[in-house]
ChimeraX commands (.cxc) that place a marker at each C-alpha (Angstrom):
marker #1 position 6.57,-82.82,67.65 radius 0.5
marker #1 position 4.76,-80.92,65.12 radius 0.5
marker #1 position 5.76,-77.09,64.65 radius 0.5
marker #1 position 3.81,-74.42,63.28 radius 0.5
marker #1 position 6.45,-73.93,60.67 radius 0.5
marker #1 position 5.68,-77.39,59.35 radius 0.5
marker #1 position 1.86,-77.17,59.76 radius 0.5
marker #1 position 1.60,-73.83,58.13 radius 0.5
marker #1 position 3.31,-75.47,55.12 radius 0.5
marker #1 position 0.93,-78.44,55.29 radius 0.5
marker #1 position -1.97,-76.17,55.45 radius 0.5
marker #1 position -1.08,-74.18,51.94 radius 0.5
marker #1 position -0.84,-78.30,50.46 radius 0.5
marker #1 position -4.49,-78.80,51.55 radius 0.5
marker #1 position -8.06,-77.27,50.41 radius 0.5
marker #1 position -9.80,-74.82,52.49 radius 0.5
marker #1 position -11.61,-77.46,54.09 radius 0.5
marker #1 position -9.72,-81.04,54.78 radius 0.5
marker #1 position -9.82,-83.57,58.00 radius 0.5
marker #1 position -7.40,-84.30,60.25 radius 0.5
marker #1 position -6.46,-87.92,58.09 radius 0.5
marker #1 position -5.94,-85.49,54.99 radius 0.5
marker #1 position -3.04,-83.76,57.08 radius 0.5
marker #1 position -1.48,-86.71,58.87 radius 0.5
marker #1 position -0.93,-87.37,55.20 radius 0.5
marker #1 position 0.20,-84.49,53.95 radius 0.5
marker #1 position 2.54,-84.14,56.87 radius 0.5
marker #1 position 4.08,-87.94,56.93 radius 0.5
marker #1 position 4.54,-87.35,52.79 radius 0.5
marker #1 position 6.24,-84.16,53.22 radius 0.5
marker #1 position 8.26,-84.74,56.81 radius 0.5
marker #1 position 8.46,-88.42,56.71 radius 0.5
marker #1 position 11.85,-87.88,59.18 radius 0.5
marker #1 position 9.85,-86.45,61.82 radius 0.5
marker #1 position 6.82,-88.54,61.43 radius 0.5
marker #1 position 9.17,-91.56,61.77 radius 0.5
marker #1 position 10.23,-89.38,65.07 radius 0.5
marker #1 position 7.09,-89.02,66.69 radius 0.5
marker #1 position 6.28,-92.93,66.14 radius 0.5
marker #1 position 9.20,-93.77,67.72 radius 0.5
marker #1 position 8.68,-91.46,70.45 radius 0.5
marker #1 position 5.50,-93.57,71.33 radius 0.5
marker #1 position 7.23,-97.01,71.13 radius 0.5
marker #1 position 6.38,-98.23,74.20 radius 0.5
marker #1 position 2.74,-97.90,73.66 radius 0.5
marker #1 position 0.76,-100.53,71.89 radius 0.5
marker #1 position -0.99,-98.09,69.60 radius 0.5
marker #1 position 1.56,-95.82,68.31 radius 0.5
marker #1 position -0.24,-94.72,65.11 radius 0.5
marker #1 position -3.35,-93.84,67.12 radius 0.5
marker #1 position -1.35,-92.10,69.89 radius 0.5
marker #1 position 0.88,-90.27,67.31 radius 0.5
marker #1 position -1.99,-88.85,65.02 radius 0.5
marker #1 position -4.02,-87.86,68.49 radius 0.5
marker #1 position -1.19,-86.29,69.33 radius 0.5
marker #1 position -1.17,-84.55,65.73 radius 0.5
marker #1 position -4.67,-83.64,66.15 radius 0.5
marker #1 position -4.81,-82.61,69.56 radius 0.5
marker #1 position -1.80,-79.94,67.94 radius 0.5
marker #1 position -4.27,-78.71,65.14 radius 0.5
marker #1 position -7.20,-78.46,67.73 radius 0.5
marker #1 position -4.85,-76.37,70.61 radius 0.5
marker #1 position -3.35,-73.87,67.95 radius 0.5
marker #1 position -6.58,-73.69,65.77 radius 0.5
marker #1 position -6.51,-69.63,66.04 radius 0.5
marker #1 position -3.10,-69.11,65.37 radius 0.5
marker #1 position -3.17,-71.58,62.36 radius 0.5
marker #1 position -6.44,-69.48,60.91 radius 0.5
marker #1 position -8.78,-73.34,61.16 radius 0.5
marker #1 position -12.03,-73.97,62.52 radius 0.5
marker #1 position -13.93,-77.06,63.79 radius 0.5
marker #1 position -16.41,-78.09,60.75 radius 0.5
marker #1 position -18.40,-81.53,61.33 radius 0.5
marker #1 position -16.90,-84.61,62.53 radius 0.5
marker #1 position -16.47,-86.88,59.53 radius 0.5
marker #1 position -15.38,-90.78,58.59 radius 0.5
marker #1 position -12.51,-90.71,56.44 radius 0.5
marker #1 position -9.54,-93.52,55.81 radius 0.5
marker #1 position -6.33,-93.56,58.34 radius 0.5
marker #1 position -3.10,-93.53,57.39 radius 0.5
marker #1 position -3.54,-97.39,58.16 radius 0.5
marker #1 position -6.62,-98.07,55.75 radius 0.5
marker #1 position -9.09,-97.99,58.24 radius 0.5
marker #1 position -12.10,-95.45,58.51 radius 0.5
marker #1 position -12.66,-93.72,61.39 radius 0.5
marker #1 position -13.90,-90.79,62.63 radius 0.5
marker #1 position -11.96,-87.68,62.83 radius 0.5
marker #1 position -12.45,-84.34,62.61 radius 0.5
marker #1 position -13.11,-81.73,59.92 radius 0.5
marker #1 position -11.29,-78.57,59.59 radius 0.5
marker #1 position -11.94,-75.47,57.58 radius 0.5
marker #1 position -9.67,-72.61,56.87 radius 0.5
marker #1 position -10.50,-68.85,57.12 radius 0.5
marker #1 position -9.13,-65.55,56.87 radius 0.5
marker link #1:1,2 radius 0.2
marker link #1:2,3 radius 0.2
marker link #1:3,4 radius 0.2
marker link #1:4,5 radius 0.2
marker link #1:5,6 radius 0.2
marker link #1:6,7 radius 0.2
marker link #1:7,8 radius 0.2
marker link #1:8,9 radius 0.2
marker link #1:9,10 radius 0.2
marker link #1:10,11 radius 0.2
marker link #1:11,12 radius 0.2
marker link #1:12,13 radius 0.2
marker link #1:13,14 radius 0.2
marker link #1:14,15 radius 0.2
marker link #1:15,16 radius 0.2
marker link #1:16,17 radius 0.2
marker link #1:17,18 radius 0.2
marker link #1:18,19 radius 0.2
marker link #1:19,20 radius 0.2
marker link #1:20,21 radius 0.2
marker link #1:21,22 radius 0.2
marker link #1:22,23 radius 0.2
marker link #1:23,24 radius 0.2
marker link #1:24,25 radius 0.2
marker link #1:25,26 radius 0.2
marker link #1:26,27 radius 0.2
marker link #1:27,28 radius 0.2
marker link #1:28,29 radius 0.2
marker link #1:29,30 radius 0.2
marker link #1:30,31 radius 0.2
marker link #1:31,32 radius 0.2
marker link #1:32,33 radius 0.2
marker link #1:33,34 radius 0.2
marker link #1:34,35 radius 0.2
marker link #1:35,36 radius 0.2
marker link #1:36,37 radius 0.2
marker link #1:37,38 radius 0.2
marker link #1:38,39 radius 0.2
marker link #1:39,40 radius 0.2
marker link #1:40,41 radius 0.2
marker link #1:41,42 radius 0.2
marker link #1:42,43 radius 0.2
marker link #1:43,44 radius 0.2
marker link #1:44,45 radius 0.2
marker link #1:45,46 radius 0.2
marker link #1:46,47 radius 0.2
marker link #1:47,48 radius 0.2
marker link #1:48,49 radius 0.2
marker link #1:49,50 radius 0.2
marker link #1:50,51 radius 0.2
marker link #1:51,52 radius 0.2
marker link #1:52,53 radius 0.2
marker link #1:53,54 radius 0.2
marker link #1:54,55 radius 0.2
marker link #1:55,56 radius 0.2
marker link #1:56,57 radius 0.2
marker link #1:57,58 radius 0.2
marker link #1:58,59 radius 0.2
marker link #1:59,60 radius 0.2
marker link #1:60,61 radius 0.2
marker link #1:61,62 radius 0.2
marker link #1:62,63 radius 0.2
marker link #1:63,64 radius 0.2
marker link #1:64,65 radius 0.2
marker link #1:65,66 radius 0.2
marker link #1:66,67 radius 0.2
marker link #1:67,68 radius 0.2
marker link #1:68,69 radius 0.2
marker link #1:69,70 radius 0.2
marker link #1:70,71 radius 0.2
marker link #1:71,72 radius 0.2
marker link #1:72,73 radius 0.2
marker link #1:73,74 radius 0.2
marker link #1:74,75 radius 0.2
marker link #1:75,76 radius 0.2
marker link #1:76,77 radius 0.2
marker link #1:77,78 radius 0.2
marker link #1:78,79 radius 0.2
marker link #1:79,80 radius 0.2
marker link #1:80,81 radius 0.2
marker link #1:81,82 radius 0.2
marker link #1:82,83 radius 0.2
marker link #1:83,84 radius 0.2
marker link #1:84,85 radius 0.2
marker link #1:85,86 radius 0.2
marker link #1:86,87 radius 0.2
marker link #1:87,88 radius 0.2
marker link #1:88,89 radius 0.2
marker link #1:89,90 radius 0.2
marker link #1:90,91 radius 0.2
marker link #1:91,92 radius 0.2
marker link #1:92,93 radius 0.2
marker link #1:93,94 radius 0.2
view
């Protein structure tokens, strides 16, 4: 899983405001090891990406405060699997 070692150093890599695709990015460029990890962890299901990345999101959304994000408007935006989808927009603050 994600820690908030690793997603504070994604954070300073990204803009103030970014969506949850631009740091799924970010973090499988930067910790590809532990990416790898957590998609293994969800072998057994038949949508690991899309269980993995929730999973990544869901860990933005429950630590939002302590991480210094807010929600900003849903938005389309390209997976790390080509497609667009919708995901949510974050935007940092102070």
């Amino acid at each position: 899983m994600i820690t908030l070692t690793q997603a504070f150093h994604i954070l300073s890599l990204l803009p103030n405001e970014f969506d949850s695709h631009d740091f799924i990015e970010k973090y499988l460029t930067v910790f590809e090891r532990d990416y790898v990890t957590m998609l293994i962890g969800n072998i057994d299901n038949s949508e690991i990406f899309r269980v993995t990345n929730a999973s990544i999101g869901r860990f933005l959304s429950d630590n939002h405060g302590i991480l210094h994000i807010e929600k900003a408007p849903r938005t389309n935006s390209q997976n790390v699997r080509g497609n667009i989808t919708d995901n949510q927009n974050w935007r940092k603050y102070e």
